[in-house]
N, C-alpha and C positions, 0 to 999 in steps of 0.2 A: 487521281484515278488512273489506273492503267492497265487498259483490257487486253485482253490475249483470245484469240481465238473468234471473237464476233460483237461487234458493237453494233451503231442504231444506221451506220453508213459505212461508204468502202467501197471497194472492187468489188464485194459479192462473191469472193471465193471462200465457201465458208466449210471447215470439218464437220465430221456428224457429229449431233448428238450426243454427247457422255463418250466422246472418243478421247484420247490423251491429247489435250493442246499445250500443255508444260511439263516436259521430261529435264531434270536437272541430274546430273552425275554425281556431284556435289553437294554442300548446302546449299538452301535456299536462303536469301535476308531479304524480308520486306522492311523496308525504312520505317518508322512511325508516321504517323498522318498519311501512309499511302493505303491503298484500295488497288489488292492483283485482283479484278475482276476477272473468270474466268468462263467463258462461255455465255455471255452475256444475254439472255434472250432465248437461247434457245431450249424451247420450251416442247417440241415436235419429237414424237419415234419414243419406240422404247425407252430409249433412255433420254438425260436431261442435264444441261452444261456443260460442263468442261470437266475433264479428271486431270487430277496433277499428281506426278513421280516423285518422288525426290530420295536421291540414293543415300547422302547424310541426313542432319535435321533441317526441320523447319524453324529458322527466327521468325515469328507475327509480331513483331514491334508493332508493324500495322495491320492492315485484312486480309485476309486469302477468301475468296468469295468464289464457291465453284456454283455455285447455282442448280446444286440436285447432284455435280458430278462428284465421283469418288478421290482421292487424297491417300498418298504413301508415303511414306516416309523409311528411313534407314534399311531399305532394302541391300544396300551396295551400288556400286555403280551401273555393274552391269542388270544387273536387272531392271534398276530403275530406267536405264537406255534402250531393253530390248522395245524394236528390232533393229534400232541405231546404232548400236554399241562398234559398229565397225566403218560408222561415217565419216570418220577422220580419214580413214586412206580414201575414200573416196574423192573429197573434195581434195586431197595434198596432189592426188593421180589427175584429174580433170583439171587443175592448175597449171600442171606442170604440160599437160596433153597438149594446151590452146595455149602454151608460152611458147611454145617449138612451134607452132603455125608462122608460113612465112606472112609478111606484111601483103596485104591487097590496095592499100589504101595510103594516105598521107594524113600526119599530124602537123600542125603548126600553130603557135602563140603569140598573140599579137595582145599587148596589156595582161588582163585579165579572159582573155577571151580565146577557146581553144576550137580552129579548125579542125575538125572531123571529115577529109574530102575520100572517096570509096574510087572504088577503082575497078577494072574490068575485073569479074570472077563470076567461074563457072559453077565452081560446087562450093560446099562449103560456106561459111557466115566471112563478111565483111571483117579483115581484122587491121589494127590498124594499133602501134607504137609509139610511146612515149618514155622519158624518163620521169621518174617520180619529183624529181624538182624541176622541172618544167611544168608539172602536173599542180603540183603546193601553191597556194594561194589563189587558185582559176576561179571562177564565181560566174562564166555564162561558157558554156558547149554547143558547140554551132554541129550539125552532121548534114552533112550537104553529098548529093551524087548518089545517098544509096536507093541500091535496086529493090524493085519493090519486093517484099518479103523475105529479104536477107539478113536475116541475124547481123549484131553488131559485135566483137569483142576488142574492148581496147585492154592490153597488155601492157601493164604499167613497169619498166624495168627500174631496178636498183633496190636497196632496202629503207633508204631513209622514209623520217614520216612525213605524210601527204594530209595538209588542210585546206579543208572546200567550205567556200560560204556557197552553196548555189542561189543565184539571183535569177538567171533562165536558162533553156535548152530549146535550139531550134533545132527540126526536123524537119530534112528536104523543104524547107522554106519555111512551113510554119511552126508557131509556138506554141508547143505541146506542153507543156508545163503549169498551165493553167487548168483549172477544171474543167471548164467550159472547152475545153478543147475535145474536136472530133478524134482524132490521134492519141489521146493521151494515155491511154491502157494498151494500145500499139505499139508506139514508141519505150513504153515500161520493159515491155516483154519481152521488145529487139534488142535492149542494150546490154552488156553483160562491163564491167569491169573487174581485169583480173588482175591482182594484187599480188605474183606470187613470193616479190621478199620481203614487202615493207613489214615493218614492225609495230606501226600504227597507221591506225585512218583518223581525221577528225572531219565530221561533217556539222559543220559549225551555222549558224543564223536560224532563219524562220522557213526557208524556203523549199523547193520541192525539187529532191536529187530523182534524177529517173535512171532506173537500169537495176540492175541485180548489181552483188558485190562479192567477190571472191578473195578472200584475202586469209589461206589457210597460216601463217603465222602472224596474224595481227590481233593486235587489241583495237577496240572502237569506242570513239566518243560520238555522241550521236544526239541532236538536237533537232537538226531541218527534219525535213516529214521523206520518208525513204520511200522507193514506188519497184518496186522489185524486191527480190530475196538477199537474206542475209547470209553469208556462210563466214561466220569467223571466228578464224580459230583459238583468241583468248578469247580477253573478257569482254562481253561489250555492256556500255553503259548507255543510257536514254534518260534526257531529266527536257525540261526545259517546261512549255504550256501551250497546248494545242496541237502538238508534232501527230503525225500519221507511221504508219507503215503500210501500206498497201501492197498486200503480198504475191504481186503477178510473179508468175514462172518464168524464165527466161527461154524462146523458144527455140535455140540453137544445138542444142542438146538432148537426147531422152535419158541421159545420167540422173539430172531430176526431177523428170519427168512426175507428175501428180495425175494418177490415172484412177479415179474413183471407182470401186468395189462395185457394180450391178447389184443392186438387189434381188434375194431369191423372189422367186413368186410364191404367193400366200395361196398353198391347199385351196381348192376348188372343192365343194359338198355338192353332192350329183342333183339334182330336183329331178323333180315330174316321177311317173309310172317304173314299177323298175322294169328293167331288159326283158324281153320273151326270149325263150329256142331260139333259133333260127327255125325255119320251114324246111325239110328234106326237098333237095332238087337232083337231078340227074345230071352225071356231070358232063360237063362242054366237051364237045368234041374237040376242040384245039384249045388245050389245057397253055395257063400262061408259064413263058419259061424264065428263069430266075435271069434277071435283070432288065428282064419288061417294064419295070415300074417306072412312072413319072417323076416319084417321090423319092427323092435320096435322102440319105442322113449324112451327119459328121460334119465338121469344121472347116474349112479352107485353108491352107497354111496362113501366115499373117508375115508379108513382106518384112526384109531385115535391112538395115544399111540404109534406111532412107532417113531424110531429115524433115521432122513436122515442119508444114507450114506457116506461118506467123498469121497468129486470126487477130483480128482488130479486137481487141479485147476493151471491155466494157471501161467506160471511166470513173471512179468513183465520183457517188452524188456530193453535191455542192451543200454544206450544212445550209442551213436557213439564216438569215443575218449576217453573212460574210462577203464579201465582194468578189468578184470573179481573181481569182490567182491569188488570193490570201486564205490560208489553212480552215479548215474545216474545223468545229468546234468537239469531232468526235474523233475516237481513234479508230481502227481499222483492223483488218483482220492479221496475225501474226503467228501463225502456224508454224514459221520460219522459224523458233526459238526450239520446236523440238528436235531440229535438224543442228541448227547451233548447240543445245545441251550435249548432243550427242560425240562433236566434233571435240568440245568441251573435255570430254570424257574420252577422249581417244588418245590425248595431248597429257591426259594429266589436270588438267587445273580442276582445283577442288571442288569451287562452288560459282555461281551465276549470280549474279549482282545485279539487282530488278533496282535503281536509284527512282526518286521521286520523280513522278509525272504529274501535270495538273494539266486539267481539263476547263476551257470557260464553260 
């Protein structure tokens, strides 16, 4: 099974209703014996599930399951993309943006285990430098010293590829990595890792990577359970049994910023008596003069240049049967994949490879 868009636990950051939770540029292949559930549950608002794009065809060797949402196929790319169709310069421009940031901070590796130390800084997120082979083979991220609500971006240099088992991540003293932890949708949202030459990522074992991931020319292999957004720019692959993705925003940035739509207000039908005349009066001797009123209209401007604050962002629930810091038996919400189709599709590559997930 492998849900996109909303399952039975999570973050809790969920799309609406019948909105598109899977845009492909490409074909789509579902593996056999797999189940793309899409929109799983939701059952609320006009509309109902998940809708899916797809610019070439559909392979169902196994399920496409939108649960009430609509399904396209061979439209082209860009259509199938719109309004993503131009996410690839985005993220290749915001890579390159936070790789020129100078260092604030200090990295160092001691075994498997990578210091994260922060450093005085005024404006701007925490960033801090590494080489991508010093980075290969880490499996616990220590971040110590930062200040409180400062974005993290670690800047990974070189292009070789970079493989992580994560086994833990402390934060300012404690470990965030666990469910159970007060921090842990905090710590998801501050961390950003940016990728900008490797040519692969592999996030290898069972465990729980925290942070967003930038890596506009890589491919991904992808096992541990991801706690952040995904931007990458091949192909990425997901198999393993019980992996997550929990799709916190990274709060460093309003490039991807996720700012949900207001809903209109629903027509109001008047009740009671209808309106009388008015009553003729004589008019006031000191008649009111135009800008008397208490009542103004219009907007306020809405400040620019500033940077969101980091909100302690909710933790996903703990499935039922699992032990504190061992994976949850459901998957999570993955919104992230129509930003990926689209990057997809900016780059060229043909189609998006959904491989086998199982669920206990």
């Amino acid at each position: 099974m492998f849900n996109i868009g909303r399952v039975g636990a999570g973050s809790g950051i969920l799309p609406a209703s019948g909105s598109v939770m899977l845009a492909v540029g490409g074909n789509l292949e579902i593996a056999k014996a797999t189940t793309v559930d899409v929109g799983h549950g939701l059952t609320a608002g006009p509309r109902y599930g998940g809708s899916v794009q797809v610019g070439g065809n559909i392979s169902e060797k196994g399920t496409l399951e939108t649960n009430g949402g609509t399904r396209s196929s061979g439209t082209g790319t860009r259509a199938a993309l719109s309004p993503y169709d131009a996410f690839g310069d985005t993220v290749r421009n915001e890579s390159a943006s936070l790789s020129a940031l100078k260092p604030t901070g200090t990295s160092a590796r001691s075994g498997q285990t990578i210091t994260f130390k922060g450093g005085e800084n005024i404006t701007g997120p925490q960033v801090f430098e590494i080489p991508a082979k010093d980075l290969d083979g880490a499996s616990t991220f220590l971040f110590t010293a930062i200040p409180e609500k400062d974005a993290v971006v670690v800047n990974v240099t070189g292009g070789q590829t970079v493989g992580i088992s994560p086994l833990s991540v402390g934060f300012n003293g404690d470990r965030v990595d666990v469910y159970d932890s007060a921090h842990f949708g905090e710590a998801a949202s501050r961390i950003l890792y940016n990728f900008r030459d490797s040519t692969a990522v592999n996030l290898a074992g069972g465990g729980n990577f925290m942070g967003s991931i930038l890596a506009p020319k890589a491919t991904a292999d992808i096992t541990a359970s991801t706690n952040g957004r995904l931007y990458i720019g091949g192909n990425l692959r997901t198999h393993g049994s019980g992996n997550e993705t929990h799709n916190y925003p990274w709060t460093g940035s309003s490039v991807f910023g996720c700012t949900p739509t207001p809903p209109k207000p629903a027509p109001t039908t008047p009740t009671g008596p209808a309106p009388q005349p008015p009553t003729p009066t004589a008019p006031s001797a000191s008649p009111t003069r135009p800008g008397d009123s208490s009542t103004r209209t219009g907007t306020p401007p809405t400040p620019t240049g500033t940077r969101p604050a980091s909100p302690t962002a909710p933790a996903p629930a703990p499935s039922p049967g699992r032990p504190h810091g061992s994976l949850a038996t459901t998957g999570a919400e993955v919104t992230v994949y129509i930003l990926l189709a689209a990057f997809l599709a900016a780059i060229g590559v043909a189609a998006v490879l959904i491989s086998r997930r199982k669920q206990n």
